[in-house]
C-alpha positions, 0 to 999 in steps of 0.5 A: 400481918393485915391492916392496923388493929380494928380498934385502932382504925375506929379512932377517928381523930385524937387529942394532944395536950402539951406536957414535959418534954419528949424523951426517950426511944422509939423503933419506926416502922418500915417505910411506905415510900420504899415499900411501895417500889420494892413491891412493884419490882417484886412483882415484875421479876418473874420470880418469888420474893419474901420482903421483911419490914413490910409496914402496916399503913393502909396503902401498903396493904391496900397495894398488897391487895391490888397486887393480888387482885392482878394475880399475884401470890401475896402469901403472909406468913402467920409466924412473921408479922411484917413479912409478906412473900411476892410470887408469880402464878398463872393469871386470869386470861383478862386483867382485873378492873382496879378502880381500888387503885384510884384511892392510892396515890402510887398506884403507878407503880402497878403498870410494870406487873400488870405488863408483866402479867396481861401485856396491857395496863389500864388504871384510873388516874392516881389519888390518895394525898390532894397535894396537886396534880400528880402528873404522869406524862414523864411516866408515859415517856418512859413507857414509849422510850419501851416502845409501849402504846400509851391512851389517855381518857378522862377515867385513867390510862392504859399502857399497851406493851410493845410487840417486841422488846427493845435490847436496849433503852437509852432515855434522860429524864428532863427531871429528877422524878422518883416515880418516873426513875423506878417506872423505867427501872421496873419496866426494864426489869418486866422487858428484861432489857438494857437501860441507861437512864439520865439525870435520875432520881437518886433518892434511898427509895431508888437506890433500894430498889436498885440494891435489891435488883443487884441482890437478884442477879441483876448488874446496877450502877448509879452516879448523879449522871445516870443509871445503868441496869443490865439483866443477869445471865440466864433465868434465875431461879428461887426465891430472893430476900429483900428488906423495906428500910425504916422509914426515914419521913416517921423517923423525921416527923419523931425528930422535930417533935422532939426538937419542939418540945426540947426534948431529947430522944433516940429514934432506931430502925432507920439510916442515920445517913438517909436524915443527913439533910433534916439533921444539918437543919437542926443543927443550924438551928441549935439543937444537936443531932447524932446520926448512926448507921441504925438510928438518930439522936436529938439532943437537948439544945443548950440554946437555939440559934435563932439563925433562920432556917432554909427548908427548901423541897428538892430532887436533887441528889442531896436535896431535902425530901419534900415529905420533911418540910411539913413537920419541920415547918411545925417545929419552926413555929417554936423557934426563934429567927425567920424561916422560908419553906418551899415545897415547888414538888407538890404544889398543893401542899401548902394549900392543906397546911397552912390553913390547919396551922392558921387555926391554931394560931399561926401566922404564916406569910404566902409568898406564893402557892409554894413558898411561905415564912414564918417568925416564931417562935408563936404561941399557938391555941388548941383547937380541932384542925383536920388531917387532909393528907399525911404529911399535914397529919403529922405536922398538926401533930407537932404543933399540937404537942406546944399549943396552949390547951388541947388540939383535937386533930380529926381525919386520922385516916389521912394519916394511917394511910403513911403510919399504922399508928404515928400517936402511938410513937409519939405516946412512947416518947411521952406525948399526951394523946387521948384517942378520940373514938368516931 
């Protein structure tokens, strides 16, 4: 397993036609939002792991890398594509500089290994997607609930573990945040301790994290109030096995591209229940969704609604997943009634999206930084629009695939950072995509 094909990452941008309907089956990949956690928290149990459905997208093999920068054994078995096997060994006596960690946005989850290797974190501030700020003081009050040191300057931060960990640490996070909720998790794992965190995220990504701690020793439980975690007896030994999730966002893009061109598709490899929002959304909408344990099908929509849709971002355990809001405004743009969007997580997003969409056409009003409508449906016109994060990426995708004409849609590094290769799937299900080589 490595980085998409050589051949794949020389195309820089890709043109989509609009033609028949989307039809047909695609399996997703693994998630890169599960994968990221799963590994920091195999790399913080102090024993080996051999994690399956590891993706290819470039920030999963970019967090491979730093993890073995860190001094890590990352070993990739020839015979299993996807696999790759997480082990402790001896470290160097000084930790690596990772100023490569800056070029990823969840590089925060590399404090708990590095605690668990040096003793001291130190990490550039976080990049990846320009989406807003992605702040980090909830974080350092989950190291300092540790009792950890934390210093800030302009280049980054480090984290200084506490002389002597703590038995037991009772924190309530003021927000449901993901990161902050798997930052305490690791760290409990790295300190061997006790935790019971308050109002935490519950999202599929935290709970998987959870479920392979159980499968590791380790006594779990959550509830919307709070999570509890407890180390197992003894020092366990052997190597465990834990499984990335199929990629509940590719899963939701693959969904409303089919929903926008009135086709109808299966889309396996991925918790039917982990779509349970997006799904409600569509149906509301007109266009009839099955959820399986194992897969989701849109069907063909007798008639749209036109009932305005509601796709507003949220933590809360039921809430739909910011990384949704993107490609269902894409599909919006085909459907009948006004539709209100909000994404108040990630502030900066719509200052990515709306602009690409705008150049093909689309009139959206800003009700503010975060929150826009729309009135479709609206005819767009092909054009070349950029891919300046991942889920913009995606959504150009879609609205692409309705346009009048050709979209050349540039900057799909952007998008390989989340996807190996989301045209690929879509050209499964018939789309009309050319590769544009750089």
């Amino acid at each position: 397993m490595g980085l998409a094909p050589a051949c794949t990452r020389d195309i820089d941008a890709v043109t989509v036609r609009p033609g028949r309907p989307l039809a047909g089956t695609v399996q997703v990949d693994g998630s890169k939002n599960a994968a990221l956690p799963l590994l920091a928290a195999a790399a913080s149990l102090g024993r080996g792991v051999r994690l399956s459905g590891v993706p290819a997208s470039a920030d999963v093999q970019r967090m491979l890398c730093l993890l073995e920068q860190t001094g890590y054994r990352v070993a990739r078995p020839v015979a299993e594509p996807g696999t790759v096997i997480v082990a402790p060994k001896e470290h160097p006596a000084t930790a690596p500089d990772l100023t490569d960690a800056a070029r990823i946005r969840a590089s925060y989850y590399l404090v708990a290994p590095l605690l668990a290797a040096y003793g001291q974190a130190a990490l550039p501030w976080p990049g990846g997607c320009q989406i807003g700020d992605r702040g980090m003081e909830l974080h350092f009050t989950v190291y300092e609930a540790f009792g950890d040191t934390v210093l800030v300057d302009d280049s980054g931060y480090r984290v200084l573990a506490a002389d002597q960990a703590r038995d037991m640490v009772v924190l309530t996070l003021p927000f449901r945040s993901r990161g902050a909720s798997i930052a305490a998790i690791c760290r409990t794992v790295v300190a061997g301790s006790r935790l019971q965190l308050g109002n935490p995220n519950l999202s599929p990504e935290t709970t998987g994290v959870l479920a392979a701690l159980r499968s590791a020793g380790w006594t779990t439980h959550a509830d919307s109030e709070k999570i509890t975690l407890a180390p197992p007896p003894g020092v366990p030994a052997g190597t465990v096995a834990w499984t990335v999730p199929g990629d509940k966002i590719e899963a939701g893009t693959l969904a409303c591209a089919i929903a926008a061109t009135g086709g109808e598709g299966r889309i396996e490899g991925v918790t039917g229940s982990d779509l349970k929002v997006l799904a409600g959304l569509l149906d509301w909408a007109g266009i009839p969704v099955t959820l399986a344990p194992d897969a989701i099908t849109v069907h063909r929509a007798r008639s749209v609604s036109g009932r305005p849709l509601r796709a507003i971002a949220s933590l809360t355990p039921d809430g739909l997943d910011a990384d949704f809001e993107p490609a269902l405004m894409a599909m919006a743009l085909t459907l009948p009634g006004t539709h209100l969007f909000a994404d108040d997580i990630n502030p900066g997003r719509h200052g990515n999206l709306l602009p690409q969409l705008a150049g093909l056409g689309a009139v959206i009003e800003e009700l503010s930084p975060t929150r826009c409508r729309l009135t479709g449906p609206q005819r767009l016109t092909g054009t070349t629009v950029k891919a300046t994060d991942i889920r913009t990426g995606s959504a150009l995708l879609i609205a692409g695939l309705s346009a009048r004409g050709a979209t050349t849609v540039s900057g799909l590094d952007q998008l390989r950072r989340g996807h190996a290769d989301l045209p690929a799937k879509l050209r499964t299900l018939g789309a009309d995509l050319t590769d544009v080589p750089r």
